[in-house]
Structures are given as C-alpha cells and as structure tokens.
GUVEX-679231 format. One line per field, with one value per residue (C-alpha): x, y, z; residue number from 0; residue in three letters. Coordinates in pm, whole numbers, padded with zeros to 5 digits. Example, Ala and Ser with C-alpha at 12.3 -4.5 7.8 and 13.67 -1.06 7.14 Angstrom:
GUVEX-679231
x: (01230, 01367)
y: (-00450, -00106)
z: (00780, 00714)
pos: (0, 1)
code: (Ala, Ser)
end
This chain:
GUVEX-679231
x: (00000, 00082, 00116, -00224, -00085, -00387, -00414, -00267, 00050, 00070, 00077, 00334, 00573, 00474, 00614, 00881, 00994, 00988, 01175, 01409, 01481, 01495, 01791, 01974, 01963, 02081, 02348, 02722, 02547, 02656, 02959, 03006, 02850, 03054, 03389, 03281, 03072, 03202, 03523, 03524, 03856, 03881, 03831, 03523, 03343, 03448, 03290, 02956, 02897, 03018, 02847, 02509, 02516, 02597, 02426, 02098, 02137, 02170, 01886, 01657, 01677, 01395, 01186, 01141, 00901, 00726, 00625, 00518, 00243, 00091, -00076, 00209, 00090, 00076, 00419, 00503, 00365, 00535, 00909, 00846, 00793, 01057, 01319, 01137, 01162, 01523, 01645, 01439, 01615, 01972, 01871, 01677, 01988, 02209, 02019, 01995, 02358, 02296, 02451, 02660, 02840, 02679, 02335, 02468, 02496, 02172, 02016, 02228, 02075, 01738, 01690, 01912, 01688, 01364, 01469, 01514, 01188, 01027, 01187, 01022, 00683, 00662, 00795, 00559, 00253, 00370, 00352, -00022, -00126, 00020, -00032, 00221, 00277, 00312, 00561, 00867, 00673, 00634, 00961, 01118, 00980, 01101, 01408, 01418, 01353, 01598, 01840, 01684, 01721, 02104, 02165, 01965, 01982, 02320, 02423, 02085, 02191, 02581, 02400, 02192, 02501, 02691, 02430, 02272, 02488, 02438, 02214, 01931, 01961, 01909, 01609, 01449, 01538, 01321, 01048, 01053, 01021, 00717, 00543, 00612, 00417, 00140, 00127, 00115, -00163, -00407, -00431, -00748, -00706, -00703, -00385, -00209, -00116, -00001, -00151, -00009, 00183, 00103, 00365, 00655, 00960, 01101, 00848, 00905, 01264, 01259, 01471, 01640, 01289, 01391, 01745, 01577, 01370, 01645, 01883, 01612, 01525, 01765, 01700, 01706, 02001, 02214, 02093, 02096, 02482, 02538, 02395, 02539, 02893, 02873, 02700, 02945, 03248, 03113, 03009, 03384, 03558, 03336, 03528, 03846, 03752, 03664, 03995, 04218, 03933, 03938, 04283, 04545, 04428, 04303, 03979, 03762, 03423, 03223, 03400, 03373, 03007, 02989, 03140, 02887, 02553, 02567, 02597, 02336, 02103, 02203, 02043, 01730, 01744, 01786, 01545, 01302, 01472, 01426, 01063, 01076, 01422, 01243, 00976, 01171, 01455, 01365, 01396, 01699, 01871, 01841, 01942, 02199, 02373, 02308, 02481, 02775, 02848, 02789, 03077, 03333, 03289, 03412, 03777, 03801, 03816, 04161, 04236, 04165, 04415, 04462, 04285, 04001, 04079, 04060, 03685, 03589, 03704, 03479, 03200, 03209, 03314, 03034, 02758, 02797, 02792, 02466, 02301, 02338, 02193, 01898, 01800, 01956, 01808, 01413, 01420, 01593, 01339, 01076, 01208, 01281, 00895, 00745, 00904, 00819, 00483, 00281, 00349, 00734, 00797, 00841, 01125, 01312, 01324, 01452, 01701, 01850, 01828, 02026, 02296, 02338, 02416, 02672, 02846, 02883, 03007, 03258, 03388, 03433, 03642, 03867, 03916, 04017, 04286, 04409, 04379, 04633, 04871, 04890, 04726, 04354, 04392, 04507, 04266, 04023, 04171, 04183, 03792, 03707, 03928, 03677, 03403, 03438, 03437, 03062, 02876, 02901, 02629, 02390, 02085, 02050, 01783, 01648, 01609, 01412, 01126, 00965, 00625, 00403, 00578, 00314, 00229, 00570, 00540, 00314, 00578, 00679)
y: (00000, 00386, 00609, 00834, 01206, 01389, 01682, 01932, 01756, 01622, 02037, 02153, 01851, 01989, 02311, 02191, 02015, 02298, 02522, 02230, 02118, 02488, 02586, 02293, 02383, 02708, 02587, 02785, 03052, 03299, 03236, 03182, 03568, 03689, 03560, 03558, 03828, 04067, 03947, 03957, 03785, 03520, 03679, 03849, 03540, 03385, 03644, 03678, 03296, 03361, 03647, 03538, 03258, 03492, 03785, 03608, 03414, 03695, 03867, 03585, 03568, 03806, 03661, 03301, 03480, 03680, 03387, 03209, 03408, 03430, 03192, 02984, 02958, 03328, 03366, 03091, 03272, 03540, 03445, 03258, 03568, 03722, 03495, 03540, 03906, 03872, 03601, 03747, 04130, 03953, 03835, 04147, 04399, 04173, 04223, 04594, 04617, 04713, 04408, 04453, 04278, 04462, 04331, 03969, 03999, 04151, 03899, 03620, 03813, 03877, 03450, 03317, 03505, 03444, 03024, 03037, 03210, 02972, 02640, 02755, 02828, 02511, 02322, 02427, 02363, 02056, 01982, 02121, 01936, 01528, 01350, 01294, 00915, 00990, 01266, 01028, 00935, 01292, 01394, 01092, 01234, 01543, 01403, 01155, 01467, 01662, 01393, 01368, 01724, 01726, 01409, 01595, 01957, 02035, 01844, 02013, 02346, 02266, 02181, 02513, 02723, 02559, 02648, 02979, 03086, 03102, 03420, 03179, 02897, 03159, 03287, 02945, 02919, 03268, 03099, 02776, 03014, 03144, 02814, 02711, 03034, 02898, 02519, 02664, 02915, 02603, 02473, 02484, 02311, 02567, 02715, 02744, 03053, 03063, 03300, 03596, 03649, 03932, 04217, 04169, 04312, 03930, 03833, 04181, 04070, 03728, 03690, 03354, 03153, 02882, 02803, 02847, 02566, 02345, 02342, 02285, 01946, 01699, 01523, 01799, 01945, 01639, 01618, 01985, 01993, 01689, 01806, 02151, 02021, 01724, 01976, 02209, 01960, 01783, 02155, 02301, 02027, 02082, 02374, 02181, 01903, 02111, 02274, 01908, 01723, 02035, 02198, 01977, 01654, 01832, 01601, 01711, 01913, 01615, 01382, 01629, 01626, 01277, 01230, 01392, 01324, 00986, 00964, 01170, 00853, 00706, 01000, 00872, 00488, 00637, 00821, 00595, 00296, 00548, 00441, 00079, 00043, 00262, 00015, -00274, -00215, 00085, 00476, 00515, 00231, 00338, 00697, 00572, 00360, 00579, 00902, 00703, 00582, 00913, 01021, 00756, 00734, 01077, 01002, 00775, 01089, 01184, 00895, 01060, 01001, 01130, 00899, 00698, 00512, 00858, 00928, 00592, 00673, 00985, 00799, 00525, 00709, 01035, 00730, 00559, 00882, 01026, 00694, 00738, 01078, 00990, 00729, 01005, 01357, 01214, 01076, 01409, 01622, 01389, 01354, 01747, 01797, 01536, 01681, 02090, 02219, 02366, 02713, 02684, 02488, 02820, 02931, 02652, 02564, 02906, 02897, 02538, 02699, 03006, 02800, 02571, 02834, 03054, 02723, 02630, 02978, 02969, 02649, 02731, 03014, 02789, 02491, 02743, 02906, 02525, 02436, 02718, 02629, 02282, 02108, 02022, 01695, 01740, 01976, 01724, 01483, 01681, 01722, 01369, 01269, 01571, 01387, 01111, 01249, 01408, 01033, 01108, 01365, 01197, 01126, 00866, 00597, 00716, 01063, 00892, 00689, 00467, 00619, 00433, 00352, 00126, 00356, 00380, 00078, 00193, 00416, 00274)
z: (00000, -00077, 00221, 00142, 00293, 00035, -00235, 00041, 00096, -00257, -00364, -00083, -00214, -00562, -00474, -00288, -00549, -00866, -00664, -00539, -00886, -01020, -00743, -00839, -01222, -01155, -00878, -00966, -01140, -00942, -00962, -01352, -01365, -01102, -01329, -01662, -01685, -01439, -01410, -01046, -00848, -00624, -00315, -00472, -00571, -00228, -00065, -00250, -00093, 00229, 00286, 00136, 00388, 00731, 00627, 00488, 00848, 01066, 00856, 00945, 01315, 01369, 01168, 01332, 01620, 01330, 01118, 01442, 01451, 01097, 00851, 00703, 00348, 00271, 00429, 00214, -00098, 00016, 00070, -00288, -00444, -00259, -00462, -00797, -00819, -00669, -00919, -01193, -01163, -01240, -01590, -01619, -01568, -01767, -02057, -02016, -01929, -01554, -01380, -01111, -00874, -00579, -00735, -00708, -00353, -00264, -00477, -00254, 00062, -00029, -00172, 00149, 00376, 00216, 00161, 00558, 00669, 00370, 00565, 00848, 00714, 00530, 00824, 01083, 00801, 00718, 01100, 01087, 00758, 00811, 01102, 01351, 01263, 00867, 00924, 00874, 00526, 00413, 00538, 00364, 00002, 00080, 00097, -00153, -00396, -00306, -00396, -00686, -00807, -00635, -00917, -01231, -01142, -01196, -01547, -01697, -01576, -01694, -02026, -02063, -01904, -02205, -02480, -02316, -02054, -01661, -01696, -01862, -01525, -01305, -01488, -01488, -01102, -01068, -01274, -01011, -00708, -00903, -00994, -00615, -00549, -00750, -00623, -00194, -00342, -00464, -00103, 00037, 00397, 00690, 00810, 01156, 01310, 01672, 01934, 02000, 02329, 02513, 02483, 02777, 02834, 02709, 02486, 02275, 02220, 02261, 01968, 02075, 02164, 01934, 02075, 02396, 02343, 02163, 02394, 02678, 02563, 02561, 02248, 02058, 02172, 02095, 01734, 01660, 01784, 01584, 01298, 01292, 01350, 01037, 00844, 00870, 00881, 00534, 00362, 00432, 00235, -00120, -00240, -00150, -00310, -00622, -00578, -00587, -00852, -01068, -00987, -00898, -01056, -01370, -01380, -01660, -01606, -01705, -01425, -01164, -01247, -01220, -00927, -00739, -00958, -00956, -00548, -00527, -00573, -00343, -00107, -00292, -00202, 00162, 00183, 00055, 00337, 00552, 00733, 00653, 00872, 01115, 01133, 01118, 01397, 01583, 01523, 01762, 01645, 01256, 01360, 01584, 01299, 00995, 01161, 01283, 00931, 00814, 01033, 00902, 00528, 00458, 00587, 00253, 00059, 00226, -00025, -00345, -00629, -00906, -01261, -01303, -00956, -00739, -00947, -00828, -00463, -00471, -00618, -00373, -00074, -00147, -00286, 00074, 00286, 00092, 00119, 00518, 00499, 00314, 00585, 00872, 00766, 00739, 01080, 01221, 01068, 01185, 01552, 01519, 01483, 01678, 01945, 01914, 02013, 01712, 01866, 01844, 01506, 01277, 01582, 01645, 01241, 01205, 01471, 01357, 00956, 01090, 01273, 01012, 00766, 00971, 01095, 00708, 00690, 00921, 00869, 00504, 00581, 00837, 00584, 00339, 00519, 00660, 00289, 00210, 00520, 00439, 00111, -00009, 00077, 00465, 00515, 00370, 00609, 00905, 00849, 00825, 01165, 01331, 01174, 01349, 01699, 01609, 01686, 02042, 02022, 01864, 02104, 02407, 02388, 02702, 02528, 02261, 02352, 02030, 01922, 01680, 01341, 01175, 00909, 00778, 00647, 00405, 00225, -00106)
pos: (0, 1, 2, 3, 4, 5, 6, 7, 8, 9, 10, 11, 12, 13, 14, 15, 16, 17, 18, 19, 20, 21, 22, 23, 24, 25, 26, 27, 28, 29, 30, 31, 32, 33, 34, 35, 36, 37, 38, 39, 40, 41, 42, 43, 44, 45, 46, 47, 48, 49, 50, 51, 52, 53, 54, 55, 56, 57, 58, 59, 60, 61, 62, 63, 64, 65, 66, 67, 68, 69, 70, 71, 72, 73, 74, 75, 76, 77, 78, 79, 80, 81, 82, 83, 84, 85, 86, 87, 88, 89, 90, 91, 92, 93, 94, 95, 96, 97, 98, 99, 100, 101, 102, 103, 104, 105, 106, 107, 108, 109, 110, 111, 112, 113, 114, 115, 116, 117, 118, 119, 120, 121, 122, 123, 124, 125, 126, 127, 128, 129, 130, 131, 132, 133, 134, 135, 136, 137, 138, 139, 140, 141, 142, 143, 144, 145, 146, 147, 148, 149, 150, 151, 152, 153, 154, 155, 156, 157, 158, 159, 160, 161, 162, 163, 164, 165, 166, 167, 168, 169, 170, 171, 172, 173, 174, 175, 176, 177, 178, 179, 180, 181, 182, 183, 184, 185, 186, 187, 188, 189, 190, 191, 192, 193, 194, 195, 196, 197, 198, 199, 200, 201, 202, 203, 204, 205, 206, 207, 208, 209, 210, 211, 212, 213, 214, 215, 216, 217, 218, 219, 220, 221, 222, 223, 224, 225, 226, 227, 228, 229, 230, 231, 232, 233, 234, 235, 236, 237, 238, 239, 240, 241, 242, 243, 244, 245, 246, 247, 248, 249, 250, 251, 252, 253, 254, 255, 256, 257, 258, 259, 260, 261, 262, 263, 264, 265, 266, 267, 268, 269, 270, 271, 272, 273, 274, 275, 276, 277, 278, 279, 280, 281, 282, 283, 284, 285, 286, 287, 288, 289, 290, 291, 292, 293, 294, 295, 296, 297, 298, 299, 300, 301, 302, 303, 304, 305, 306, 307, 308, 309, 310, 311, 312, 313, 314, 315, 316, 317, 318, 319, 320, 321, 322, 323, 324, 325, 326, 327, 328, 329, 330, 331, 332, 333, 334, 335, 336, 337, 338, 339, 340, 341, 342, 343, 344, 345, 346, 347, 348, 349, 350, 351, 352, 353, 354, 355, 356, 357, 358, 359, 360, 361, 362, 363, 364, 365, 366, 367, 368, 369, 370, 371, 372, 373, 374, 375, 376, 377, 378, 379, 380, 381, 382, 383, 384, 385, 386, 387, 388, 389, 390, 391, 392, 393, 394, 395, 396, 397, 398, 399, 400, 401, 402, 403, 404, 405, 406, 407, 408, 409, 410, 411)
code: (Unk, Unk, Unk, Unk, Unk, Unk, Unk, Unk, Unk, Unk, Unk, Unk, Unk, Unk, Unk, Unk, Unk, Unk, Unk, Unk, Unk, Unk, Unk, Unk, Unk, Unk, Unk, Unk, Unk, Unk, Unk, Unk, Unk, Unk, Unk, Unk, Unk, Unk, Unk, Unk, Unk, Unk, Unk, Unk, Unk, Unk, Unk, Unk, Unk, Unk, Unk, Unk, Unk, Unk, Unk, Unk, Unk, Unk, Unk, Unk, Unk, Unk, Unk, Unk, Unk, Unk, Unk, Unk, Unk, Unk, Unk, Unk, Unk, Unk, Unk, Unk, Unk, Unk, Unk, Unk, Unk, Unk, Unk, Unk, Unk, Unk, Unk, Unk, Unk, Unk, Unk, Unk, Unk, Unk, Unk, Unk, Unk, Unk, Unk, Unk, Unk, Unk, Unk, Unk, Unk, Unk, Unk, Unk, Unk, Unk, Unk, Unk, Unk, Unk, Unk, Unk, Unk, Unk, Unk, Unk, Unk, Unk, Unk, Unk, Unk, Unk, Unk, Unk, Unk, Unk, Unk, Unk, Unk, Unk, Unk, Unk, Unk, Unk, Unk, Unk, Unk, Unk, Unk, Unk, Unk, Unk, Unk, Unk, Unk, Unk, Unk, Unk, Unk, Unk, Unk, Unk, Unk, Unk, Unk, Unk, Unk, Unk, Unk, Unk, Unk, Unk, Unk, Unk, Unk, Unk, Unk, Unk, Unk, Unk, Unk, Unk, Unk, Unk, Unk, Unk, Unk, Unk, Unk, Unk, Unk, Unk, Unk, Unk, Unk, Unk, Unk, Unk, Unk, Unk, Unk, Unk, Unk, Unk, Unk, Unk, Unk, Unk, Unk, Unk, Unk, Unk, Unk, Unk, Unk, Unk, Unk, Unk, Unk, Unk, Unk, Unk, Unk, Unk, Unk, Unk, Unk, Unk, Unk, Unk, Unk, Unk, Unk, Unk, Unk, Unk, Unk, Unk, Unk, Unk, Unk, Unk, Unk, Unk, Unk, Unk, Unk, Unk, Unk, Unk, Unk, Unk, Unk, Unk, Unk, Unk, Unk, Unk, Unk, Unk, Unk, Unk, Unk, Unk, Unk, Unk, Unk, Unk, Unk, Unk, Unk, Unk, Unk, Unk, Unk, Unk, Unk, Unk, Unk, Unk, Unk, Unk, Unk, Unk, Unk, Unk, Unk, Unk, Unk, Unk, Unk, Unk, Unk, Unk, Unk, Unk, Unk, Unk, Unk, Unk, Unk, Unk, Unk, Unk, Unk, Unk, Unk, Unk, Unk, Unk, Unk, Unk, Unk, Unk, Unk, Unk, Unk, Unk, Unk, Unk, Unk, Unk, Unk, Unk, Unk, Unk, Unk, Unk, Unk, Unk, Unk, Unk, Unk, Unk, Unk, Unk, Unk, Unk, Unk, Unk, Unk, Unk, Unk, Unk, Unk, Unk, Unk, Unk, Unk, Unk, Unk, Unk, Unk, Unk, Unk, Unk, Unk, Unk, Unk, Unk, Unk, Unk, Unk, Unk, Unk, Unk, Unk, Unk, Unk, Unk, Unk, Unk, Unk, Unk, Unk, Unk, Unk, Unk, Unk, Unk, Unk, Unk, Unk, Unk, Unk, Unk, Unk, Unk, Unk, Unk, Unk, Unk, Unk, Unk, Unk, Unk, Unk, Unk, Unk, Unk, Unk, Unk, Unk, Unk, Unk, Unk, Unk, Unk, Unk, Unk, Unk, Unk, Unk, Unk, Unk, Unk, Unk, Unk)
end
C-alpha cells in the first residue's frame, strides 16, 4: 500500500519540489556571472557565498518569532515571491547592461533570507497538515527529492550554461520560485497561526525563543549539535575538493560532475529505506547507525588520487555517505517535529536553519585558510578525523522513547 498524505500535501511537495529542482539547475550561477561576466577575483566570488550565507542568516533571526504568529501559506507565498523578483532582476539587468556585482549579492541576501523564513513556514505547516505518525513518510519524500534534483539539477543546468549561458539557469530558477508560489496558493485546507503572546519586556525581544527551546530538551540538543557540526564539517571540504578534482588533478568538467551526480542517488534509495528500517529495527537504532556511518565514510576521501581510480574513490566514498543521509536527515526532521509544540515549530526551524548556515560559513572560511597552510587533501583529512568524533552527540535511547511507526510501512 501507498502512504495516502492527500491533495494538500501532494501540492506543498509539488512546490517543494519545482523550486528544489529549479535551485539545483541554476546551482554555480553565481559564480560563472561573477567571473565571466564581471570578471570579479577570487576573493570576490568567495565572498559573494560567504556572505550570502551569514548575512541572509543573521537577517533571518527576527523573523522566526514573526512567522510564528501568521498563517504559514501566505508567508510561504510570500518568501516565494521574494526569490522570484530577486532572481528574476539579475537576468533582467544583464540584458539591459545594468549588472553589477553589488546586485549579485543583494540577490544572494534577499533569496538566502527568504529560503530560511520559507523552511520555516513550510515546516511548521507541514507539521499542521500530516499526522504525527506519517511525518517520517512525508519527510522521507522530501528528501528523496531533493536527492533527486542534487543528481539531475546540476548536469541540466551545466547543459543550458553551455548552450545559453548562466544568466538563462538563473532565470528558470526565478520561474521555479514562481510556480512554487502557485502550487502553496491552490491549497485549500485551513492554516495554523499561533496565538499571540502578550507584549513583555522578554516576549518583545525574545529573539532567541527557538534556541531556547532546543537546547532545553535533551533530544534535541544532541541532534541539533550533531547536525550543525557534520554539516558544517562535510560543507567546508566541497570547495576543496573542487579545488584538488578540478585543480590539482586536472579532472575534466564532465568527471567532476559525475562524481557527485551519480551519489546523489544514493540519497534517494535512503530516503526511501528510511521508514521501513524505522519500522523494522527501531527509530533510535536506525538513527543511531546511519549518523555514525555518516561520520566515518568521509575520511576515505583523504584517499583521493589522481585517474580513473581517485573518481571511483569519490563515487564510492560520497555514494555511501549520501546513502546514510537519506536514511539520517528524514528521521531528524521527523524527531525534530514530533518533538516541538505547534506554537514553536516556525522558531526553532529558524534557529536550527540560521545556525546551520553561519556554521557552514565559518567552517568554510577555516578549511580554506588550513587548505592554504597545508594542502587540499590534509585539510580534507583533518575534516574527516573531526568527523568522526561528532557520533558522540547523537541522542541517548532514554532521550528517545519509540512512538508508533506502523504507518511507515506503508511508504513505497
């Protein structure tokens, strides 16, 4: 049997996934305009992604109390807009000869911010719309797409970048944001809002309600540290890895591609394991399991060679890890809202959104500099030896008591 989650769901995973695949298309974009079009430097382009991230993430950290307290879908609608006027003014200025690179970065602001308020919205509906027992289903299709649009997205957008240049992916990412807009606007069920607090000297500027609450219960801490910290650890070695693929071992554009597309399915095939291990051996054993692997199999990348046997070593080693996050990230996401009250989901998601982003941030910026001291590869190394330390905050059983799992077995 099919999982039945109803029209509702079936459009919010219809949005999710137009905008998903339409981010991936356009993914290195920025970028590819940044160098080839205004010949920006190094640092320049390094910046515009490190700066979207923190800035986008400190932007946001207001927001998580105001979205609390509103319907979720017109937020939704809005923040979707948001990124389609954004993404849509960069082709716009190109073609009038306006771009700059100060534009760029706005752009990178205004979509970062508006993805993390949207993530928040969405989250807190999606807690509202599918019962608590099918949440590991719908959160396991979630995540089963974006694999899927990780594997596709960016060899179509290579493609179009190669016949129309990286103004037209962005363009088409502007046009997702706007069919999203249009898929959250054809719900009809009712929407969640939570009551407003009366106005106190804390609750006015009770900015940090959601890492309040995460760090209160002891579940949640655990996996938001862990996930933060491998997040973070796994993010800071891409560039580095593009950097010795790319740079030093002169792989081709194609093979670079490859190397990460075809691992990307393997996020997929998680994803879709996901509930039926859950149901089979336990939620805290399946978490337990899938994040330690998670933690070991990027060390095997400190291996990388140079030829066909170093592309195989990514492919294996990045196939293996993704496969463990597509059975890990559903069942944090689910255990993540089981255990928020309705009235704190759009907080905490933006305070775990925020944190992820400025960690990745950070990190970035160290791994680069250790990088330069050292090598690419050591630095990759170093990561993965950090990795494995990050298993011992992953949650105790006795923070995690089983709830009922039966209808996970009805995900196919």
């Amino acid at each position: 049997m099919r999982a039945q989650l109803g029209r509702d769901y079936g459009l919010l995973w219809s949005a999710y996934a137009v905008s998903t695949y339409g981010t991936w298309i356009a993914f290195g974009a920025f970028p590819l305009i940044a160098v080839e079009v205004l010949h920006s430097p190094a640092f320049a382009v390094s910046l515009l992604e490190a700066a979207g991230l923190t800035v986008s993430a400190i932007v946001a950290i207001p927001l998580g109390t105001w979205v609390e307290h509103r319907a979720k879908r017109p937020v939704m609608i809005a923040t979707d807009l948001a990124r389609f006027l954004a993404m849509a003014s960069v082709p716009i200025a190109y073609f009038l000869g306006l771009l700059s690179y100060g534009q760029l970065l706005a752009v990178s602001v205004v979509s970062g911010t508006s993805s993390i308020v949207f993530t928040a919205a969405s989250g807190a509906y999606l807690k509202h719309l599918v019962h608590s027992d099918h949440l590991l289903v719908a959160n396991g299709r979630f995540e089963g797409t974006s694999w899927v649009a990780t594997a596709a997205g960016p060899p179509l957008g290579g493609a179009l970048i190669g016949l129309l240049g990286p103004v037209v992916t962005v363009a088409a990412d502007a046009l997702s944001f706007l069919l999203s807009a249009v898929g959250v606007l054809r719900i009809r069920g009712d929407d969640v809002a939570a009551p407003r607090e009366p106005v106190t000297g804390r609750s006015a500027t009770d900015l940090l309600g959601g890492w309040r609450f995460i760090l209160h219960d002891p579940a949640l801490r655990r996996l938001f540290l862990n996930s933060i910290l491998v997040s973070g650890l796994i993010m800071a070695t891409v560039p580095l890895l593009a950097v010795l693929l790319l740079g030093e071992y002169r792989f081709p554009a194609w093979q670079y591609g490859l190397a990460f597309g075809i691992p990307a399915l393997g996020g997929l095939a998680g994803a879709r394991l996901s509930p039926r291990l859950v149901t089979r051996y336990g939620r805290h054993r399946v978490m337990v399991v899938s994040g330690r692997l998670r933690s070991i199999f990027p060390l095997g990348l400190a291996f990388t060679q140079p030829g066909i046997a170093g592309l195989l070593t990514v492919i294996v080693v990045e196939g293996l890890l993704i496969t463990c996050m597509g059975i890990f990230n559903p069942i944090n996401a689910t255990e993540r809202l089981q255990r928020t009250p309705a009235d704190h989901a759009a907080r905490v998601l933006t305070a775990w959104s925020v944190s992820s982003k400025l960690a990745q941030a950070t990190l970035v910026v160290i791994w680069g500099v250790l990088a330069t001291l050292t090598s690419p590869l050591t630095a990759i190394a170093m990561s993965g030896v950090l990795l494995l330390a990050t298993p011992l905050l992953l949650p105790k059983q006795a923070h995690m008591p089983e709830p009922a799992v039966a209808a996970a077995a009805t995900y196919i």
